[in-house]
N, C-alpha and C positions, 0 to 999 in steps of 0.2 A: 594491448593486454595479451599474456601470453598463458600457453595452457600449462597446468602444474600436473602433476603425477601423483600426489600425494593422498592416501589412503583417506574415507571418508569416517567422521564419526558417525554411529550408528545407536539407538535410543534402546530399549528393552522389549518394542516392539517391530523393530527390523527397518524404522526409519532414518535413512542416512540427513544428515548438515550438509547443502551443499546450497539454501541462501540465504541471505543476510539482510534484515531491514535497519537502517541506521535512522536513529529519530535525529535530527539537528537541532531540533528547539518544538518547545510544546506551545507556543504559538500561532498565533494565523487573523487572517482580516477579514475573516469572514464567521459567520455563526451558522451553522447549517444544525438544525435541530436533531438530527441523529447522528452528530458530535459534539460539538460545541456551543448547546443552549446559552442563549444570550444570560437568560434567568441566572443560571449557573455561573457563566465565565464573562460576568459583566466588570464594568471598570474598575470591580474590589479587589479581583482574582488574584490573585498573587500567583502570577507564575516562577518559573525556575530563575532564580539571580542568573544572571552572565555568568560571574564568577563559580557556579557549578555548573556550568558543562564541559563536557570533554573538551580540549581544545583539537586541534586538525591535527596535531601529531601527534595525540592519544589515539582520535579515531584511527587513523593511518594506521598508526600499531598493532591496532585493536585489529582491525581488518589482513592485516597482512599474518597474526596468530589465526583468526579464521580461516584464513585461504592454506593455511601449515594443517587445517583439522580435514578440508575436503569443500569449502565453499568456495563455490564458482560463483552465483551471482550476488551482486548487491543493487538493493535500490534508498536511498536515500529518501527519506520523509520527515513529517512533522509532528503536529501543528506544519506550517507550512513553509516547509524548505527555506525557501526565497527570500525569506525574512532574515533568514542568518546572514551576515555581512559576510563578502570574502566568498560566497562560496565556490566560485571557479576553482579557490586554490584546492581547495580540498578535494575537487571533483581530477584536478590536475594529478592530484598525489595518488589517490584510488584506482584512477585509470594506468597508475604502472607498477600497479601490485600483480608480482606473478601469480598466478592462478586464477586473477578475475577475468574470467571471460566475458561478461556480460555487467555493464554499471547504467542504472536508468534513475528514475526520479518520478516522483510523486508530486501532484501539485494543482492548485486550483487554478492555476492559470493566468490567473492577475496579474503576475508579474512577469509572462515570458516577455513580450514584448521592451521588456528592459534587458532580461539578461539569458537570452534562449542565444544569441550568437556568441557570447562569453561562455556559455556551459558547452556548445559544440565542440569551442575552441578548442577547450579544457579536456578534451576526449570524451563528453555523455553522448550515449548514442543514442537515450531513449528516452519518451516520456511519457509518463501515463496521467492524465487530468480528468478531474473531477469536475463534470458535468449533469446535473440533473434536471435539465428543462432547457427549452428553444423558446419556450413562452416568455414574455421579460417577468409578468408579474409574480409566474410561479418560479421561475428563478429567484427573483428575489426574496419571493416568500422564504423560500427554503433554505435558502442562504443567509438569511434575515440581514439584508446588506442593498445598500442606495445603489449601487454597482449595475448597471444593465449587463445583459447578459455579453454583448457584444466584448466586454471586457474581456470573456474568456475565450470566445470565438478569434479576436484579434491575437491570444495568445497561442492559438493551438496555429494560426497563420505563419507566426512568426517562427514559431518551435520547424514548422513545415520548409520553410524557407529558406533555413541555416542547416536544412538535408538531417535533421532527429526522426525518428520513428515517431509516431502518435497512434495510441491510445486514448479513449477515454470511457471513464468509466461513470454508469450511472444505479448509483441506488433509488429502487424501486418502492413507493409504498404509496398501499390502496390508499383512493382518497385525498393522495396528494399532489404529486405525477404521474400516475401509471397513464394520464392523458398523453403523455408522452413518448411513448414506447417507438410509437410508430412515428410518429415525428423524427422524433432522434434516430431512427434506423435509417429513415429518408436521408435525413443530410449527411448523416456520415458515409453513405453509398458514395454520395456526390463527394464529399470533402475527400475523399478515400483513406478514410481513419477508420480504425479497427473499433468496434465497440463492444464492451460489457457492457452488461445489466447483472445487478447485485441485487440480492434478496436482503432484507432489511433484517439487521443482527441485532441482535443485545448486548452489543459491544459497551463496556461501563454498563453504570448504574443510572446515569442520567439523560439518559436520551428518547426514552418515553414507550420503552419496546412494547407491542402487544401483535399477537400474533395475526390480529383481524388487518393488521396492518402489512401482512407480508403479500407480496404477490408470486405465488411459485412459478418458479423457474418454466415448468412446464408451459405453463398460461401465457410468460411472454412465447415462450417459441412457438408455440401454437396461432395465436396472433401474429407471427412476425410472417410465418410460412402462410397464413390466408394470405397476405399482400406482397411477399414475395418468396417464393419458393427455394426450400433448403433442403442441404442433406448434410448430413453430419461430417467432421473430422476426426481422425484421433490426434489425440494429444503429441503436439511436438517434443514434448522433455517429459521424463520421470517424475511425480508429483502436479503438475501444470491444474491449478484449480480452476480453472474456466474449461465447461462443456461447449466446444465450437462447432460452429455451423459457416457453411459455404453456399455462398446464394448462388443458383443455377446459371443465372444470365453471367454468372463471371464477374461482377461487383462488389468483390472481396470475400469478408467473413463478419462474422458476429457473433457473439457468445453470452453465455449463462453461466453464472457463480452461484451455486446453489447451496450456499453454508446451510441455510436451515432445513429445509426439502430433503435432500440427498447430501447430507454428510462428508467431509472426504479426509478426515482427521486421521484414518489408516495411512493415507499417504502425505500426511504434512512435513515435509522437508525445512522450514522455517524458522530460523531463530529470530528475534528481533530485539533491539540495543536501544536503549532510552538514549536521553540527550546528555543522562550525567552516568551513564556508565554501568544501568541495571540492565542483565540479559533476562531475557523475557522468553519462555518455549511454548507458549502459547499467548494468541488475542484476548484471551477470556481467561490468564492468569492475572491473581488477585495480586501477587507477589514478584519482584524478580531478583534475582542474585549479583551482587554487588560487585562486579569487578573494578569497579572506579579505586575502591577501598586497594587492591591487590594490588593494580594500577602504578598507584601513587605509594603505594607499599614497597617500592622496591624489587618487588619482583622480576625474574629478565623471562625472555618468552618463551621459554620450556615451561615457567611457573604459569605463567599466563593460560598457556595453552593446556597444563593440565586441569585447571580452574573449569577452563569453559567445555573441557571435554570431560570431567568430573558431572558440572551440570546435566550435561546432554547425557549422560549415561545414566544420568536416574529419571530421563523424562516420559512419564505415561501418559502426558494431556491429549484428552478425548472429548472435551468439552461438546462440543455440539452434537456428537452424538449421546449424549447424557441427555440434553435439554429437553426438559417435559413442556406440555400445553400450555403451562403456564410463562418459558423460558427456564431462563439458568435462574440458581439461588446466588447469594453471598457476597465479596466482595469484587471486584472487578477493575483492573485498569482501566483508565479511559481510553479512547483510541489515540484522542488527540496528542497523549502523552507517548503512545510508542506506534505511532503510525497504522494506517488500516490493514 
């Protein structure tokens, strides 16, 4: 991947575009309750047909007018990636798009173990998984999945092995995992993966948000530093929403995402692309804008591009600083539909 030069878009409040979340499919094999309630997305659900989603040389397209607007990273999500057939190719075409520097991936894990040496292959350098407990039962609870947890531990092995970066990240809520805090900080020391801890969002409407149920940010690092001692970092890139921490004895880092606590919508650089083609400028938009339509319109990618820099220029989402006591009002995409 090589670096572009090209000027960045910039919103009405002085945020430049410069990363990309790609949904592949709003699927996934797992039911984790703060996305995809089994209640909700049980065997009636009708997800997206096949036949509407982007195919790999729309996405391609699509990304390569983004990287013409000022974005350097992309990361690829769900529902969950790994589901999509083929996806090396895609990860093949992406990784020699000029201007991406940086192309990583989203995923619960379940499936590195089949295709984490195909995505290396392919040029992915990175990946980030979705981890909420070390415990099997409360794994499973929360996952609402027969699946032990080794499932994903085997895939974060494998991710390891074939030389990917690892990440993984864990949403936090009282009462459910916060038993875990200190668990999961333990073995990721040892595994030497980088960890977040995510404060519990109101992402959609279906996922049961209440704020008794948050655990701030403060409170894990406060607990993390009794049992092992930190001291802060700053941020490596412009925008970087994880507050990181460096543990003294030299045992890497760990970090804090504090959407609801501490806010960082000033600096949200993020656009994010459903799986059939709607740009999305915010997690907590109810709506996105249809470039599928433009797409398949005929359009060449001057049109393209002034579409999705049209968007971004009229974008004011602040959403989580808005959110009262109560959370957000109104409608909401799901996560599961345009990635976390």
């Amino acid at each position: 991947m090589t670096t572009g030069q090209q000027p960045h878009s910039v919103d009405p409040l002085g945020r430049p575009l410069t990363d990309l979340r790609v949904s592949v499919t709003d699927r996934c094999n797992l039911r984790c309750g703060y996305c995809m309630p089994r209640e909700l997305f049980g065997p009636d659900h009708a997800f997206l047909p096949r036949a509407e989603l982007l195919t790999f040389e729309e996405l391609e397209r699509l990304v390569r007018v983004f990287a013409g607007l000022g974005v350097r990273k992309v990361r690829l999500t769900g529902g969950e990636p790994l589901l999509r057939r083929d996806l090396d190719q895609l990860v093949a075409s992406l990784s020699a798009v000029p201007g991406i520097e940086d192309l990583a991936l989203t995923t619960n894990g379940t499936l590195l173990p089949t295709h984490a040496a195909s995505l290396a292959a392919a040029g992915l350098r990175r990946v980030t998984v979705s981890l909420d407990a070390l415990d099997d039962a409360t794994f499973r609870a929360v996952g609402d999945t027969p699946l032990p947890v080794t499932s994903v531990l085997e895939g974060i092995d494998a991710a390891q092995r074939v030389g990917l970066g690892v990440k993984v990240n864990t949403v936090v809520q009282r009462g459910v995992n916060d038993d875990q805090i200190e668990p999961l900080a333990g073995w990721a020391r040892d595994a030497g993966v980088t960890l977040r801890f995510i404060e519990f969002m109101d992402v959609g409407t279906t996922n049961g948000w209440n704020r008794s149920r948050v655990v701030p940010a403060t409170e894990v690092v406060d607990r993390l530093a009794a049992r092992y001692p930190l001291e802060p970092v700053g941020p490596a890139v412009a925008g970087e929403v994880a507050e990181r921490f460096r543990y003294r004895d030299g045992a890497g880092e760990v970090g804090v995402i504090a959407s609801v606590t501490r806010p960082f919508c000033r600096t949200c650089v993020r656009a994010r692309l459903s799986a059939i083609g709607e740009l999305f400028t915010c997690l907590f938009a109810a709506t996105g804008h249809d470039l599928r339509a433009v797409l398949r319109g005929g359009a060449d990618d001057e049109e393209l591009g002034a579409a999705v820099a049209g968007v971004w220029a009229g974008r004011r989402d602040r959403a989580s600083e808005l959110r009262t006591e109560q959370g957000l009002t109104g409608p909401r995409v799901e996560m599961s539909y345009i990635g976390g």
